[in-house]
C-alpha positions as semicolon CSV with decimal commas, in nm:
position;residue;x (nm);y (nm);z (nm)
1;X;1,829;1,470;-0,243
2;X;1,812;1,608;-0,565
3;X;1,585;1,874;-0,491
4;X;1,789;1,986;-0,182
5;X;2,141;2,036;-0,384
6;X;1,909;2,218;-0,638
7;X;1,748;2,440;-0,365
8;X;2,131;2,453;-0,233
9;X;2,277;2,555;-0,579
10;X;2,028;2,834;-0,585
11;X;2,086;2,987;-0,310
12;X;1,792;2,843;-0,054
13;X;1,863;2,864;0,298
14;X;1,914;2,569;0,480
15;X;1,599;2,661;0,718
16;X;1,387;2,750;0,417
17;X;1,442;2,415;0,269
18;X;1,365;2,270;0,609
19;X;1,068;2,394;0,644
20;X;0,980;2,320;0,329
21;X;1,026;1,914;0,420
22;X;0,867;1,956;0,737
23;X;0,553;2,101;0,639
24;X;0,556;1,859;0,267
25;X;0,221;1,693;0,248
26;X;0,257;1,322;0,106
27;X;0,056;1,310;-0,243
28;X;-0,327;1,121;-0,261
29;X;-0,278;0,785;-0,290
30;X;0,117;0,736;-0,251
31;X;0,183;0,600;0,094
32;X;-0,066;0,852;0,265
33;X;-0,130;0,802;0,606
34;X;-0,462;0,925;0,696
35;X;-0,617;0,681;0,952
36;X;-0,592;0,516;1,276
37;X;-0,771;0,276;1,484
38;X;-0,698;0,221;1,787
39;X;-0,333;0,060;1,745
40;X;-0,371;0,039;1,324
41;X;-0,241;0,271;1,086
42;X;-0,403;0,261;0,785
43;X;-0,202;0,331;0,456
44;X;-0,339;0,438;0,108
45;X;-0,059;0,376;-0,148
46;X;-0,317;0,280;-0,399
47;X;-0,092;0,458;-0,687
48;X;0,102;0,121;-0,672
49;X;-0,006;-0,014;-1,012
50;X;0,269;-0,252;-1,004
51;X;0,498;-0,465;-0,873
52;X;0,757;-0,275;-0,846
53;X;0,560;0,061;-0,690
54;X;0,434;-0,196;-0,396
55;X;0,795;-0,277;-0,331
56;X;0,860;0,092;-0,197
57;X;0,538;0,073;0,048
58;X;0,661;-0,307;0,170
59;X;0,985;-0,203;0,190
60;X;0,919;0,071;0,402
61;X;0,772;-0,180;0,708
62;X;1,009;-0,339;0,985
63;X;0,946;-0,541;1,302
64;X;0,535;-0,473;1,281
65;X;0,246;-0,665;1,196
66;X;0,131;-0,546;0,837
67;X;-0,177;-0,649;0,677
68;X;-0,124;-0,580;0,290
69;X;-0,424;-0,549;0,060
70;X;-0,328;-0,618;-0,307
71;X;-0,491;-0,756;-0,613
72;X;-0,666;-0,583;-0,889
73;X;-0,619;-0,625;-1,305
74;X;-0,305;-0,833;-1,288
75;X;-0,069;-0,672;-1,576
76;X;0,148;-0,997;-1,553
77;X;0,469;-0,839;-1,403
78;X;0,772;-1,100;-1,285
79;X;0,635;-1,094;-0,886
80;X;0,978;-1,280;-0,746
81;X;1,097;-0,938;-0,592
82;X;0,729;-0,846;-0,460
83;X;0,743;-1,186;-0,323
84;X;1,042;-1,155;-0,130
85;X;0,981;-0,877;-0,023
86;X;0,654;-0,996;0,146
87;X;0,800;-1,266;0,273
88;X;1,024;-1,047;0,475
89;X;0,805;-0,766;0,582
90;X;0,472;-0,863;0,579
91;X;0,255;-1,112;0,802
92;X;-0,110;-1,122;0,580
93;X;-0,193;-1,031;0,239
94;X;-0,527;-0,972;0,171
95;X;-0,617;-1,051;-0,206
96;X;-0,903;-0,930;-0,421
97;X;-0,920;-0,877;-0,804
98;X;-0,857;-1,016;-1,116
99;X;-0,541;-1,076;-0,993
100;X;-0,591;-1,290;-0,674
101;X;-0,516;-1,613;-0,822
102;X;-0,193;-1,535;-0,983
103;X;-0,030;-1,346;-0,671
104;X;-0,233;-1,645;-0,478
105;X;0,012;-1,879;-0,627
106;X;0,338;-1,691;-0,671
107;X;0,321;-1,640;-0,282
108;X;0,291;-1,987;-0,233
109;X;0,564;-2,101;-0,453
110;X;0,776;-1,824;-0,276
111;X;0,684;-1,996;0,085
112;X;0,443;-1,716;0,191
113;X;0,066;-1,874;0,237
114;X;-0,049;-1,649;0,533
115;X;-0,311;-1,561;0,229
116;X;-0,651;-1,445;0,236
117;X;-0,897;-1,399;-0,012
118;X;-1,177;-1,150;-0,029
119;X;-1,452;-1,075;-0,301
120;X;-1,437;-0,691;-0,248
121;X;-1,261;-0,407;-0,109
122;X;-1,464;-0,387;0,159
123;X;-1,471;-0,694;0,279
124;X;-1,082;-0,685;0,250
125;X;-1,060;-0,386;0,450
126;X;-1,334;-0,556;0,738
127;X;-1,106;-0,872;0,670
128;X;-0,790;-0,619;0,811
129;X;-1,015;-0,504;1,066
130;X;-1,076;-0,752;1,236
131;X;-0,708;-0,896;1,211
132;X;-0,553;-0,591;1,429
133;X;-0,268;-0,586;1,254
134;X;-0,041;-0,259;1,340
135;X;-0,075;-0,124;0,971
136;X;-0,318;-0,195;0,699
137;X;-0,155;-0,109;0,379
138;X;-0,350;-0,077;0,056
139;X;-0,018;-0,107;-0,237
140;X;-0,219;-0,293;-0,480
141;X;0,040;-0,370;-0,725
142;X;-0,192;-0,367;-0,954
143;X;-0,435;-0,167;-1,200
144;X;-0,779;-0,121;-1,067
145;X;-0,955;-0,171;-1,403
146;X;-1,140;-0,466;-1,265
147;X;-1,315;-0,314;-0,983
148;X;-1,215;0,046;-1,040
149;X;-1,242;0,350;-1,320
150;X;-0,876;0,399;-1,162
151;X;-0,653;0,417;-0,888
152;X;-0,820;0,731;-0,796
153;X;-1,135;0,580;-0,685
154;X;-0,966;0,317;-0,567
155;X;-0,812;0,466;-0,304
156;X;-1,101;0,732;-0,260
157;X;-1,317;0,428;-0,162
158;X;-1,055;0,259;0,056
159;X;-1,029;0,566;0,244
160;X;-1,392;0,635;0,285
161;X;-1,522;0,299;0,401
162;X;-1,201;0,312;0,631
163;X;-1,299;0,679;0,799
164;X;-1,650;0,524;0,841
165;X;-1,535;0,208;1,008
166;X;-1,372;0,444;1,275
167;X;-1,653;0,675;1,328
């Protein structure tokens, strides 16, 4: 909103401005869309370092079956919002990382324990797979120190071993 009274104040045309929405492409790694299987819509929001970041991507998600795939270096953020939040738009989390047990147990204490654990992204993301879940949505919440050099490569790999899944 901010950008469109700026673009307003400086004389932008309303049709300029809407084009300029319509054709935005969504940044790497936040909330990208860039797969689908059959009915599942994979999601690449592996920017989410944190709590709070995830919140946006699980927020986003009514009435459909999401599989969420977090977990990663835990940075020991208060989790009661990410929790709730789960809780009311999610139906699996997927855990992996340094982080599992943590989130593992904050879930539970939150009444969420449709929890699964997996040793690696990969077998998180054949874990989703296999689930059929509507969306698959990587917001790790989390660094990616653990398994990762960054978020980067997380979400480079998520992405990759996704696209060859479908091929």
């Amino acid at each position: 909103m901010c950008s469109l009274i700026v673009a307003k104040l400086e004389g932008i045309s309303t049709e300029k401005i809407r084009q300029a929405i319509m054709t935005f492409k969504v940044p790497e790694h936040r909330m990208e869309k860039f797969a689908q299987m059959g009915k599942t819509v994979f999601y690449n929001d592996s920017k989410a370092t944190n709590p709070e970041a995830s919140l946006v991507a699980i927020n986003s998600f009514n009435d459909c079956d999401v599989s969420l795939i977090a977990g990663g270096r835990d940075k020991n953020t208060d989790l009661k919002e990410f929790c709730d939040a789960i809780k009311k738009h999610i139906k699996t989390v997927i855990l992996i990382g340094e982080a599992a047990d943590r989130f593992d147990e904050n879930l539970k204490k939150n009444g969420f324990d449709n929890i699964i654990r997996e040793k690696t992204m990969q077998d998180a993301i054949d874990k989703s797979i296999e689930l059929n879940p509507d969306v698959v949505l990587l917001s790790p919440a989390c660094a990616s120190f653990d398994m990762f050099s960054g978020y980067e490569e997380r979400g480079k790999v998520f992405k990759e071993y996704v696209l060859s899944k479908i091929k």
